[in-house]
N, CA, C and O of each residue as an XYZ file, in Angstrom:
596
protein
N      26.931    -18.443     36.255
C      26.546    -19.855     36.216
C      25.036    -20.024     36.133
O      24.566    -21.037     35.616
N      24.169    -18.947     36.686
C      22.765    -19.592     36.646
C      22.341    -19.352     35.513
O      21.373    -20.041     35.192
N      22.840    -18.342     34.475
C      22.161    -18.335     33.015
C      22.514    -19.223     32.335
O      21.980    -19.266     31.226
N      23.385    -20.143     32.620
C      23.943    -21.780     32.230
C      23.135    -22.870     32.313
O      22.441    -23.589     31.594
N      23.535    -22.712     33.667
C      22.412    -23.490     34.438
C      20.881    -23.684     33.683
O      20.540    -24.702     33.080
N      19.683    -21.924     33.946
C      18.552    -22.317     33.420
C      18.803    -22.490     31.945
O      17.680    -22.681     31.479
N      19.820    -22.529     30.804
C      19.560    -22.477     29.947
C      19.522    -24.436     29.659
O      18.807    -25.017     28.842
N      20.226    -24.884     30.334
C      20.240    -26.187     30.479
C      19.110    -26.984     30.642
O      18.568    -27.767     29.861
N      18.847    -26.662     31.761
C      17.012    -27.346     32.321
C      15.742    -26.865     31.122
O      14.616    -27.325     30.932
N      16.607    -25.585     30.356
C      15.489    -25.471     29.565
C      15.710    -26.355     28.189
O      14.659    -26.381     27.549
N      16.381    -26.815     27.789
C      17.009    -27.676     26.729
C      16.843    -28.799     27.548
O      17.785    -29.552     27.305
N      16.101    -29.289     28.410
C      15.809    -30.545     28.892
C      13.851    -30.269     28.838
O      13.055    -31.155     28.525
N      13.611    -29.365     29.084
C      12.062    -29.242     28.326
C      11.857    -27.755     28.991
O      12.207    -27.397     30.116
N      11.138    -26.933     27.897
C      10.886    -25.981     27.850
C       9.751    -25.673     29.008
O       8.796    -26.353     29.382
N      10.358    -24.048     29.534
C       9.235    -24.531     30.725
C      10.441    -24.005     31.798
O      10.518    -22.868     32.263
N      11.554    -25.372     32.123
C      12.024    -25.460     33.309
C      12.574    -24.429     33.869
O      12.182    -23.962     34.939
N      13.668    -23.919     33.106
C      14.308    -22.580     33.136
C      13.484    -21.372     33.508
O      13.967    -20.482     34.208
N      12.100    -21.321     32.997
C      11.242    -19.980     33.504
C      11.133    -20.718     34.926
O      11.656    -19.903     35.686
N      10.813    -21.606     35.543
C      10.597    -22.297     36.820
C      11.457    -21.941     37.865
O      11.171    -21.759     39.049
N      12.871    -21.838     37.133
C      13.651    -21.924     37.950
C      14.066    -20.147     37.735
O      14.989    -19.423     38.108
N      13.317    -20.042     37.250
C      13.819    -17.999     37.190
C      12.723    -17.398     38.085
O      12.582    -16.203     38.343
N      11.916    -18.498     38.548
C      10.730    -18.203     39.185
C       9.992    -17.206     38.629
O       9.686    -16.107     39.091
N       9.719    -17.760     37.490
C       8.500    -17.179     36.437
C       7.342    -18.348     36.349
O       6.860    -18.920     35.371
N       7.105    -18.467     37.658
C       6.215    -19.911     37.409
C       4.732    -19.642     36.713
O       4.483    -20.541     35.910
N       3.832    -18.788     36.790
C       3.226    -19.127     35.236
C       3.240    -18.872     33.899
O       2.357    -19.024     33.054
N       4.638    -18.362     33.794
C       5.299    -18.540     32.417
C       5.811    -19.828     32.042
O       5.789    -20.237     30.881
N       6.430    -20.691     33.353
C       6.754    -21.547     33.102
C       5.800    -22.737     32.905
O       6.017    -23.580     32.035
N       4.731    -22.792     33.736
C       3.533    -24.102     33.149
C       3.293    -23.345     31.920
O       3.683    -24.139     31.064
N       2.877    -22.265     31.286
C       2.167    -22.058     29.970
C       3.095    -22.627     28.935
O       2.684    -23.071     27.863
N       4.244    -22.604     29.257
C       5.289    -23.371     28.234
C       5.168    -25.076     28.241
O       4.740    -25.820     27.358
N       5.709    -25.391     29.572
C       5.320    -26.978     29.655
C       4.213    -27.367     29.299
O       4.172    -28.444     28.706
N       2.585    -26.408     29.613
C       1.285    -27.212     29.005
C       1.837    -27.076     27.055
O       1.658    -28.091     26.383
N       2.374    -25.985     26.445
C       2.384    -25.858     25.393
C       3.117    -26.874     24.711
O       2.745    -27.249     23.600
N       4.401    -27.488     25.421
C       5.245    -28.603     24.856
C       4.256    -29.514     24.645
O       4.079    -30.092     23.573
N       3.483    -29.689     25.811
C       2.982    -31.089     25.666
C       1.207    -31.000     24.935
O       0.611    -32.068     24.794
N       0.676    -29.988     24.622
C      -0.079    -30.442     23.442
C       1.012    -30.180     22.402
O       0.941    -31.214     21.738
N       1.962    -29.451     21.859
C       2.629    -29.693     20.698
C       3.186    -31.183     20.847
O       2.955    -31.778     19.794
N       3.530    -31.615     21.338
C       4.280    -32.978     21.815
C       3.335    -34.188     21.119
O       3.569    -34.971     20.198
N       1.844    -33.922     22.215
C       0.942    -34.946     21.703
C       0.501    -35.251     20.536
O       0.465    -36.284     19.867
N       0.062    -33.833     20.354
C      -0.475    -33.540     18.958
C       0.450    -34.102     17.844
O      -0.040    -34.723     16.901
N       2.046    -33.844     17.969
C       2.726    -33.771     16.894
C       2.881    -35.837     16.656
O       3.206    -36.323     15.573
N       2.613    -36.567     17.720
C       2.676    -37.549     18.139
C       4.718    -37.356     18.311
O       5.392    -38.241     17.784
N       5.220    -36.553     18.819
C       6.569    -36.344     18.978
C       7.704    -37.674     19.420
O       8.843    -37.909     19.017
N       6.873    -38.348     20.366
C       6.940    -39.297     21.374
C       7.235    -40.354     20.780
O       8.265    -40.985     21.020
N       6.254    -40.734     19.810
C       6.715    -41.789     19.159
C       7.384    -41.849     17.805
O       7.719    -42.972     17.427
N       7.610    -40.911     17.085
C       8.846    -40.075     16.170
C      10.104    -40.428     16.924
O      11.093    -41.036     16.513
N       9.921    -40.048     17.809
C      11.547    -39.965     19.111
C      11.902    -41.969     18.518
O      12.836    -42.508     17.925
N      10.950    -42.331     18.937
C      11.190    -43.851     19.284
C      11.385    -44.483     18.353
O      12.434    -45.113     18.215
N      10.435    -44.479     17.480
C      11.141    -44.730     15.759
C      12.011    -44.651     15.033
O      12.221    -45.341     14.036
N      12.895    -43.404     15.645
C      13.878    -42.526     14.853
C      14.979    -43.216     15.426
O      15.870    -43.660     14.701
N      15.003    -43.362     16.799
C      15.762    -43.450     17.752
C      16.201    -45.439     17.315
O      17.287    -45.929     17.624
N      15.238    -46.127     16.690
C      15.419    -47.931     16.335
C      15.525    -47.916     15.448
O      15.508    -48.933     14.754
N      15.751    -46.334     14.862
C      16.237    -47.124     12.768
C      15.096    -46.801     11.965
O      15.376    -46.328     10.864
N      14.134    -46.908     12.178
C      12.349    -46.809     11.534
C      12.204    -45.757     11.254
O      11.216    -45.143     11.657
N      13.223    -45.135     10.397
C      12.575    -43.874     10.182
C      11.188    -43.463      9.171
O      10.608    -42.390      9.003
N      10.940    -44.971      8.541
C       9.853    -44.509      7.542
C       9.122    -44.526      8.562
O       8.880    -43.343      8.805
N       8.408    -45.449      9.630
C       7.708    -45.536     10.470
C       7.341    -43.915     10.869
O       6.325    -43.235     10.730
N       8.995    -43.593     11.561
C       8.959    -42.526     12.056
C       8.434    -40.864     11.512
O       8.484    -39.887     12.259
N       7.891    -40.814      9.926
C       8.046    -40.029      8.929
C       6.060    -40.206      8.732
O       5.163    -39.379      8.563
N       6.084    -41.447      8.846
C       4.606    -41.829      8.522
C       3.533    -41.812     10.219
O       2.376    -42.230     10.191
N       4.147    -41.293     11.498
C       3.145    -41.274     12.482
C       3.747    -39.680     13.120
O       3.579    -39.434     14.315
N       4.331    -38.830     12.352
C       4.711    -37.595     12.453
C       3.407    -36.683     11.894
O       2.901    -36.771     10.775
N       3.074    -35.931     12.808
C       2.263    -35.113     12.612
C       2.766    -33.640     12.024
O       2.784    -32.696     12.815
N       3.174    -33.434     10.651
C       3.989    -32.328     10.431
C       3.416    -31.037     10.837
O       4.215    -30.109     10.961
N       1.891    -30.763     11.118
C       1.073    -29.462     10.944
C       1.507    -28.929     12.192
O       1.604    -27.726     12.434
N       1.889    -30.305     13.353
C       1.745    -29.779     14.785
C       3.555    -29.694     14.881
O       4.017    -28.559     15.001
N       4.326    -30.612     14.839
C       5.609    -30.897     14.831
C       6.541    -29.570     14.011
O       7.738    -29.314     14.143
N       5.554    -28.905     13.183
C       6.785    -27.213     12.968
C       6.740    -26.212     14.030
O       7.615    -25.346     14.031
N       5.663    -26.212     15.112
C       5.933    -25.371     15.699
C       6.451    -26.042     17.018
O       5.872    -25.631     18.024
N       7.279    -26.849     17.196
C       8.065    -27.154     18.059
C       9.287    -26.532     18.148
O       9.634    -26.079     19.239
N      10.128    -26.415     17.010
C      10.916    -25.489     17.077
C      11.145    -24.176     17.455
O      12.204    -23.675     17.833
N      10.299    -23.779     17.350
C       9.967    -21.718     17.844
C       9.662    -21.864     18.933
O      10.066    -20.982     19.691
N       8.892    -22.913     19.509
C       8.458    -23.003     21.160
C       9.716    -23.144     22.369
O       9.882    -22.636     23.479
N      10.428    -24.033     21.591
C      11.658    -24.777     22.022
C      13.086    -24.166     22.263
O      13.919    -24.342     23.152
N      13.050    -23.256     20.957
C      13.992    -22.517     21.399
C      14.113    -21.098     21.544
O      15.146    -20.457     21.353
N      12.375    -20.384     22.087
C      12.267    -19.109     22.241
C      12.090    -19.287     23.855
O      12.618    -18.512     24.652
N      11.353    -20.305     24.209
C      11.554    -20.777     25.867
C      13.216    -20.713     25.984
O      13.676    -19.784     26.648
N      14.121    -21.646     25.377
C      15.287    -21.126     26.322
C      16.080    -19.617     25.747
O      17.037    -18.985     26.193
N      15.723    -19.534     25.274
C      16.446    -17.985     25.170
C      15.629    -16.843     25.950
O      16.173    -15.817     26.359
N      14.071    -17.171     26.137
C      13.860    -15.973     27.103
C      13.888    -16.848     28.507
O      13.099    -16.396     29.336
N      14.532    -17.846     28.884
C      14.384    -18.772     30.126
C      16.376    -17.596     30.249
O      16.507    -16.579     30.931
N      17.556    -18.269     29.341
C      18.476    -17.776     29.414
C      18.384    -15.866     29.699
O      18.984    -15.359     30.647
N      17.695    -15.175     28.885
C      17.272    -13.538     28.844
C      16.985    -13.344     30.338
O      17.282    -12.232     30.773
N      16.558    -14.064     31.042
C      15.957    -13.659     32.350
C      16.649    -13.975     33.697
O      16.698    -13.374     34.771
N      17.175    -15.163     33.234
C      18.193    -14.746     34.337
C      19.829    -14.830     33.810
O      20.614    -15.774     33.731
N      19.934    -13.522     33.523
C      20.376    -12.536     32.789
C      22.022    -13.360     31.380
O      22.905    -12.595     30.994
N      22.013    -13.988     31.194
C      22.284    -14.057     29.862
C      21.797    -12.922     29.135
O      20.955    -12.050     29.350
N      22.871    -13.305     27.876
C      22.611    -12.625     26.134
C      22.107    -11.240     26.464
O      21.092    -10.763     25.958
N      23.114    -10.429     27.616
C      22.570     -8.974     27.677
C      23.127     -8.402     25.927
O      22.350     -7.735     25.244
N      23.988     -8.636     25.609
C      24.587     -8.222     24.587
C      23.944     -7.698     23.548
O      23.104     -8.552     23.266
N      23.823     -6.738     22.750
C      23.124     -6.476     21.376
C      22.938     -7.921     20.446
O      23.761     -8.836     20.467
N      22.085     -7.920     19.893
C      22.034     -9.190     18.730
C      22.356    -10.760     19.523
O      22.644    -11.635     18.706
N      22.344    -11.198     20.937
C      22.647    -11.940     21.274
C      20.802    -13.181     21.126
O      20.691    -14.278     21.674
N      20.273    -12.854     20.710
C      18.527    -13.546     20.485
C      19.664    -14.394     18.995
O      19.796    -15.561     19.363
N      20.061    -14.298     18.274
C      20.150    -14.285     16.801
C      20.881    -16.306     16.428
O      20.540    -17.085     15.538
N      21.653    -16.441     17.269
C      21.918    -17.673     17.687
C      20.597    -18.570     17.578
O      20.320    -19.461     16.774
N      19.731    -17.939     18.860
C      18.313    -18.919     19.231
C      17.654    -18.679     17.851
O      17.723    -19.754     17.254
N      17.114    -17.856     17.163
C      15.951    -17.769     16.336
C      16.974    -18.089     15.016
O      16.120    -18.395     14.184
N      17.988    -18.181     14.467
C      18.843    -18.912     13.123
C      18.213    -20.695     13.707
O      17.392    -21.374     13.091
N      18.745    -20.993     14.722
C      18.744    -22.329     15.560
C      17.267    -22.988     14.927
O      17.089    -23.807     14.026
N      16.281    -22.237     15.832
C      14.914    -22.598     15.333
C      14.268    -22.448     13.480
O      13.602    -23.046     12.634
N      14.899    -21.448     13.669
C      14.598    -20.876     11.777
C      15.257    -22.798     11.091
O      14.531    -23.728     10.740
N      16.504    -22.769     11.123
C      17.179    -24.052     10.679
C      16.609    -25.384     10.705
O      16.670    -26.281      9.864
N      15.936    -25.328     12.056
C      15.377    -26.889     12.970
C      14.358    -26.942     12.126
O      14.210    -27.957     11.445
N      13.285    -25.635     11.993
C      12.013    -25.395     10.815
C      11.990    -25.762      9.608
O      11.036    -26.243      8.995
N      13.244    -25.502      9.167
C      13.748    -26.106      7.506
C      13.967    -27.810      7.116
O      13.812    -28.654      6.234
N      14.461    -27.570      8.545
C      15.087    -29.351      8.491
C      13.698    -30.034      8.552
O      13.220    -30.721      7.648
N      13.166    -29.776      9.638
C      11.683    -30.658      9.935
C      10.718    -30.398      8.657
O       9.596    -30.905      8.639
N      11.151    -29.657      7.672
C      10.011    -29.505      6.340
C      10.954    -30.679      5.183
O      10.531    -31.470      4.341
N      11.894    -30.448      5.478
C      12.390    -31.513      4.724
C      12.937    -32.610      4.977
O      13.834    -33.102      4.292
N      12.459    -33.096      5.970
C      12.950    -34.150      6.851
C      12.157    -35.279      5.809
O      12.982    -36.034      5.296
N      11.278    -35.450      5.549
C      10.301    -36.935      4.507
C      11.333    -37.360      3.561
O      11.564    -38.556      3.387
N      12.181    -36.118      2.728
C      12.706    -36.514      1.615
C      14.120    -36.498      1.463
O      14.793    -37.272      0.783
N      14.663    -35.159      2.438
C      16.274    -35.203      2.333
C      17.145    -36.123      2.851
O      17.039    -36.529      4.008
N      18.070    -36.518      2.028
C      18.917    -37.168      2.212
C      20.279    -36.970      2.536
O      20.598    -35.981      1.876
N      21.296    -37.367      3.205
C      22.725    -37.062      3.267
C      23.068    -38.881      3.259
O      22.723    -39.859      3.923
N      24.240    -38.493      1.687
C      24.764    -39.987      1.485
C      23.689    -41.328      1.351
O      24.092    -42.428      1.728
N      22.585    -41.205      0.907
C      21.668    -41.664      0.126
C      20.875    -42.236      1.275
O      20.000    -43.097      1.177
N      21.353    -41.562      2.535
C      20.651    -42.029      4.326
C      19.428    -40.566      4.514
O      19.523    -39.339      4.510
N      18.232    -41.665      4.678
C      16.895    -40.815      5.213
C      17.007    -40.602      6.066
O      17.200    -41.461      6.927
N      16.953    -39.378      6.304
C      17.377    -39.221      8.375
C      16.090    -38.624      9.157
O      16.061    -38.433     10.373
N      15.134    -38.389      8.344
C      14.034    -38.078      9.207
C      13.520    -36.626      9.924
O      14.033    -35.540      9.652
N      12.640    -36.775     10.691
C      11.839    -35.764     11.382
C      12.534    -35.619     12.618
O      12.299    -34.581     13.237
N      13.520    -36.612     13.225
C      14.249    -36.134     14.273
C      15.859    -35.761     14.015
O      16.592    -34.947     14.576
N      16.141    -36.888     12.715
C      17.686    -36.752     12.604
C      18.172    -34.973     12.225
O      18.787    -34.040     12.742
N      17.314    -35.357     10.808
C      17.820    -33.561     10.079
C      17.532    -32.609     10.858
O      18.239    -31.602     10.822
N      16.520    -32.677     11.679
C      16.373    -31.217     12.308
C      17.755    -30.806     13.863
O      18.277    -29.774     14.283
N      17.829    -32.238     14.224
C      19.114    -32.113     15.314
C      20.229    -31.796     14.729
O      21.136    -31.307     15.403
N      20.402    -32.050     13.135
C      21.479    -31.748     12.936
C      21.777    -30.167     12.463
O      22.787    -29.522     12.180
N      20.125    -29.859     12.545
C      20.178    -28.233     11.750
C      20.279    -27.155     12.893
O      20.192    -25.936     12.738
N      20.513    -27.952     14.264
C      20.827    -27.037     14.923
C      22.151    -25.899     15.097
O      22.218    -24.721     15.446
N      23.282    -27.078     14.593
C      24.595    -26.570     14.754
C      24.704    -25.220     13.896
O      24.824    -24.079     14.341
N      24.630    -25.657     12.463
C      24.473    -25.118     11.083
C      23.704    -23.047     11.303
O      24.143    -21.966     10.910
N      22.288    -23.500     12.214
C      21.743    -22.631     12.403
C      22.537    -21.515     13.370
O      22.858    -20.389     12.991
N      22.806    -22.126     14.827
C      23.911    -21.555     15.508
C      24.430    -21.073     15.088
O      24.024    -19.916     14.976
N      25.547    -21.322     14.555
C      26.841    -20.763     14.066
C      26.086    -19.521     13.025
O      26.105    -18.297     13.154
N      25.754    -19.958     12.487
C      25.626    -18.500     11.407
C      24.638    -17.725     12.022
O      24.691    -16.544     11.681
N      23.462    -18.097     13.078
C      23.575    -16.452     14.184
C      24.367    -15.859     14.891
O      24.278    -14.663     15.167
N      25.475    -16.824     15.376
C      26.726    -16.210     15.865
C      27.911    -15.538     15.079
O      28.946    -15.148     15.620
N      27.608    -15.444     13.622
C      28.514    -14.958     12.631
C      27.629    -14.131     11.872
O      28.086    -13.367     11.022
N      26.424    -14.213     12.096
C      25.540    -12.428     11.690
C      25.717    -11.313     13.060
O      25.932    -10.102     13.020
N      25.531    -12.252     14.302
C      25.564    -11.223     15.401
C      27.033    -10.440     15.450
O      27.209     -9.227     15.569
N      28.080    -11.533     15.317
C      29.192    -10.812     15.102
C      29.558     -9.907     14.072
O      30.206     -8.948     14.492
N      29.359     -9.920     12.949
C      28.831     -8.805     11.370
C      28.382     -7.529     12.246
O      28.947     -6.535     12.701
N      27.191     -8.017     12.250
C      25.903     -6.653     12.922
C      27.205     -5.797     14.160
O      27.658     -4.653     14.133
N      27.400     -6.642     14.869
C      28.530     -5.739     15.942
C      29.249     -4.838     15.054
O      29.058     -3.674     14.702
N      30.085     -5.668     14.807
C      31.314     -4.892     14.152
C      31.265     -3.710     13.343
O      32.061     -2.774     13.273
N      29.631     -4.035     12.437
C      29.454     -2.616     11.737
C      28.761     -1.521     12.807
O      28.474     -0.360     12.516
N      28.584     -2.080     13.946
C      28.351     -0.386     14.109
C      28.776      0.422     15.456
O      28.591      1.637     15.531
């Protein structure tokens, strides 16, 4: 349960999970890192835009230079927040988190222009949705990689 657990608090902001693995200055170097990526990316108000419909709004006060490396921050905190207290002992079990982020990276580059069903979904929509997509097919390379060897 506790590699559940911190993997949870860490998918509520990166950071928490090392906190609670009592890796506490691993864990502020992550939380200070969210939050200049956060500021910088103006994340905050992307969220809020995205979140009332505005996605041009939301597309036009997005800081893309700072807002790609949110993803790698985001979800290498919970996988070494999950790694530590002891989750994903398994061979190839990282491959989930870094497809996840790899995906979220793609989405957030094409978040200005792609469309699904002639709907702009933005700098927050496409990349939440590139999480699943990403998942699954690290969990269907990790399973490959097993099996062959």
């Amino acid at each position: 349960m506790k590699a559940t657990e911190v993997l949870l608090w860490s998918i509520a902001l990166p950071g928490f999970g090392q906190i609670l693995n009592k890796k506490i200055l691993k864990g502020i170097i992550f939380i200070v890192l969210e939050i200049i990526v956060n500021v910088q990316s103006n994340l905050n108000t992307v969220l809020l835009y995205s979140f009332y419909g505005e996605i041009d709004k939301a597309i036009e006060h997005a800081d893309y230079q700072w807002l790609l490396f949110y993803p790698c921050l985001y979800f290498f905190a919970m996988w070494d927040a999950y790694r530590d207290a002891g989750g994903g002992r398994k061979p190839y079990s990282f491959l989930p988190f870094v497809f996840a982020a790899y995906f979220v990276t793609v989405g957030t580059i094409y978040s200005p222009q792609f469309t699904i069903f002639e709907v702009l979904l933005g700098p927050i929509w496409l990349p939440i949705l590139s999480v699943l997509p990403g998942f699954l097919i690290g969990i269907l390379l990790q399973w490959i990689i097993r099996k062959r060897q």
